[in-house]
VOBA-1610 file (N, C-alpha, C; in pm, whole numbers, padded with zeros to 5 digits, always signed):
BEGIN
Unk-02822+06019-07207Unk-02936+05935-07176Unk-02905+05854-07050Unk-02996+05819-06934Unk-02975+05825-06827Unk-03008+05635-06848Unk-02897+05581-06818Unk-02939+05429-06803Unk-02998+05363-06726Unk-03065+05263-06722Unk-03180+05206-06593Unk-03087+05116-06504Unk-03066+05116-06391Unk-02968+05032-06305Unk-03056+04890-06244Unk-03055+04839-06185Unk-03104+04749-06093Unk-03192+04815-05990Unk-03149+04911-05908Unk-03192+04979-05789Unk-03269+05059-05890Unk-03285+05158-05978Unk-03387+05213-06036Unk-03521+05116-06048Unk-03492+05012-06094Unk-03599+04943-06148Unk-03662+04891-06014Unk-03553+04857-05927Unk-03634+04834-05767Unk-03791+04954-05719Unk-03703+05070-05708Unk-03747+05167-05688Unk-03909+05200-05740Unk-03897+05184-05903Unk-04027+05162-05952Unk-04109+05075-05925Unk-04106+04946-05918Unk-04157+04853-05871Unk-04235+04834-05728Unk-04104+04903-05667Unk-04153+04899-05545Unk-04270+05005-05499Unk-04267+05119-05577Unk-04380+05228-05589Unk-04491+05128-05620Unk-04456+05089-05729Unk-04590+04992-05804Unk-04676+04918-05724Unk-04606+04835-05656Unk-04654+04751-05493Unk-04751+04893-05412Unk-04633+04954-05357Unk-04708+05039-05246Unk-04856+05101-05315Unk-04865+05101-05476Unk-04998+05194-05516Unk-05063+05077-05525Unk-05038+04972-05572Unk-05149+04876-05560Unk-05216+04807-05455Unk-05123+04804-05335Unk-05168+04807-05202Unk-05274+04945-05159Unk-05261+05036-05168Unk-05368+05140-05143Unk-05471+05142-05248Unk-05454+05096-05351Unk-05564+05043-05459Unk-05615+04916-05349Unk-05594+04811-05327Unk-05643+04733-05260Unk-05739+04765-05130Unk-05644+04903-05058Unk-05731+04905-04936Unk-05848+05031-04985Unk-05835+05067-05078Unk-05975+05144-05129Unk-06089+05054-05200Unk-06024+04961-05237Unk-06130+04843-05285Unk-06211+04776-05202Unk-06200+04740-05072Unk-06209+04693-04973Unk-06398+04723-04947Unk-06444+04777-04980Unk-06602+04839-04980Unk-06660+04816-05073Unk-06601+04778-05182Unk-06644+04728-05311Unk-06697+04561-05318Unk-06762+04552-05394Unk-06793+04425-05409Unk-06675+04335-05490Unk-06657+04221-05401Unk-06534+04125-05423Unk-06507+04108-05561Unk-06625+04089-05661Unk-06562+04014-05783Unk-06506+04151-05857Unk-06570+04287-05820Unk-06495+04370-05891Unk-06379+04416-05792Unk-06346+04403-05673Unk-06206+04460-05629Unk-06106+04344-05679Unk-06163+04208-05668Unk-06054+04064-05721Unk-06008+04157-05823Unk-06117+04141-05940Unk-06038+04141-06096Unk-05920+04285-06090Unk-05975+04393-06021Unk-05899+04484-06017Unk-05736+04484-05942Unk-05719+04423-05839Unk-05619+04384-05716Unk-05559+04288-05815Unk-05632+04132-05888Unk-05622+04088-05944Unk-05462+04093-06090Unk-05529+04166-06135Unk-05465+04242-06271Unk-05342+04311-06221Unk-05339+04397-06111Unk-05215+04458-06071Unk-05136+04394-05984Unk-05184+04317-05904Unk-05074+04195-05820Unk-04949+04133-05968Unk-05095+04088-06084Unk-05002+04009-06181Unk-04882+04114-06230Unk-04918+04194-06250Unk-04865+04341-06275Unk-04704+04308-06252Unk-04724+04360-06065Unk-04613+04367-06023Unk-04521+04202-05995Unk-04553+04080-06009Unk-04528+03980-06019Unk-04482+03914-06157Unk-04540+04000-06244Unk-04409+03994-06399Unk-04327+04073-06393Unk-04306+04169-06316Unk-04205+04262-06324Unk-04119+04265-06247Unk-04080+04252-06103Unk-04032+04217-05988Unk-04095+04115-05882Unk-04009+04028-05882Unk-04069+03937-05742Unk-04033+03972-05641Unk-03954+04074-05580Unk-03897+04132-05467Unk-04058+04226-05434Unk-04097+04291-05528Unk-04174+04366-05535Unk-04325+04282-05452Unk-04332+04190-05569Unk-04421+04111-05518Unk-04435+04085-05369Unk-04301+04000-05343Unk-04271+03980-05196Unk-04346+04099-05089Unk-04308+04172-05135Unk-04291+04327-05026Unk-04505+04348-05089Unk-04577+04354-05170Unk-04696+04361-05153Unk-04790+04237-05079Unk-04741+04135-05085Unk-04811+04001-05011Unk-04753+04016-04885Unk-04668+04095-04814Unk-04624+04130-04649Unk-04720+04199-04635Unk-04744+04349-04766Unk-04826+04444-04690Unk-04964+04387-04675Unk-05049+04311-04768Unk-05227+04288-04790Unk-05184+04166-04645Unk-05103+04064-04617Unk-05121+04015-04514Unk-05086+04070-04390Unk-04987+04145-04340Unk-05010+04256-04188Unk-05102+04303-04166Unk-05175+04359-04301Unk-05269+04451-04273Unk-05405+04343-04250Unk-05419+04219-04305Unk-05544+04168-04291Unk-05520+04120-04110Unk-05406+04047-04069Unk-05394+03988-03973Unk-05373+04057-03872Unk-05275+04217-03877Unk-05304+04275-03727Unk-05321+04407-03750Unk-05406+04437-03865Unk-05423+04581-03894Unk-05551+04633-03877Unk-05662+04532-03814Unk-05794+04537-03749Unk-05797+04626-03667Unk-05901+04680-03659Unk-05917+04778-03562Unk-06005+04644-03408Unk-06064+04591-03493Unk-06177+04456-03379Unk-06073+04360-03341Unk-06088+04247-03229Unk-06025+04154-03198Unk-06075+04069-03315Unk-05985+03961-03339Unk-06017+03872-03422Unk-06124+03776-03362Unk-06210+03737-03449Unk-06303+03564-03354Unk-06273+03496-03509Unk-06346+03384-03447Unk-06359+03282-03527Unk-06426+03323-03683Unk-06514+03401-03650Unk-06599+03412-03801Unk-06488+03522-03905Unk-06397+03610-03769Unk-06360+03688-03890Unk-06212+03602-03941Unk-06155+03515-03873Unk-06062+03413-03934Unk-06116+03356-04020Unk-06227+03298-04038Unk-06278+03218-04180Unk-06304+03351-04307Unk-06367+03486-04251Unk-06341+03596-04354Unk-06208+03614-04420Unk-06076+03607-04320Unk-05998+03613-04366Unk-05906+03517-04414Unk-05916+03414-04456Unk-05942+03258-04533Unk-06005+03277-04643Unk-06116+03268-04626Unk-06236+03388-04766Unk-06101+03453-04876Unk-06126+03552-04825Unk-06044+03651-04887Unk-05890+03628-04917Unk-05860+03529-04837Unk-05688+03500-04906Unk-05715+03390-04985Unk-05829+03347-04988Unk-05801+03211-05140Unk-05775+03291-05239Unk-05809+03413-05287Unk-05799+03482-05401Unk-05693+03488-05455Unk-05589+03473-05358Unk-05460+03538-05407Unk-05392+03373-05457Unk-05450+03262-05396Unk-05369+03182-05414Unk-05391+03117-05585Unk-05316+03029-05642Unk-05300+03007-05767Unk-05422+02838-05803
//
């Protein structure tokens, strides 16, 4: 029987992040209160299970909001993206 190490459990986790991040950016067209609860539920997910993990998904949803635009940023889409990061906060 194959024992679970530290780095195994990284490994999973860290999958866990990367799918819930592409769960996130497929949500993105959806209407907010149903992508929240969904993004929602699996952020908590990976945040009872690894906080490294965690770490490494709140780098990816913020690079990608702040320089992963295809548009220059203005003013209105900085308050969008304000909008959209209260969600995450507690």
């Amino acid at each position: 029987m194959a024992s679970w190490r530290g780095a195994d459990q990284l490994r999973i986790r860290v999958i866990l992040a990367l799918l819930t991040f592409a769960i996130w950016h497929a949500q993105r067209s959806r209407p907010w209160a149903i992508s929240t609860g969904i993004v929602a539920a699996a952020a908590t997910a990976i945040y009872l299970t690894h906080l490294l993990a965690f770490v490494l998904y709140g780098i990816l949803v913020g690079s990608y909001e702040l320089f992963g635009r295809p548009r220059p940023c203005e003013r209105r889409c900085a308050i969008g993206w304000c909008w959209r990061a209260k969600r995450y906060l507690p």
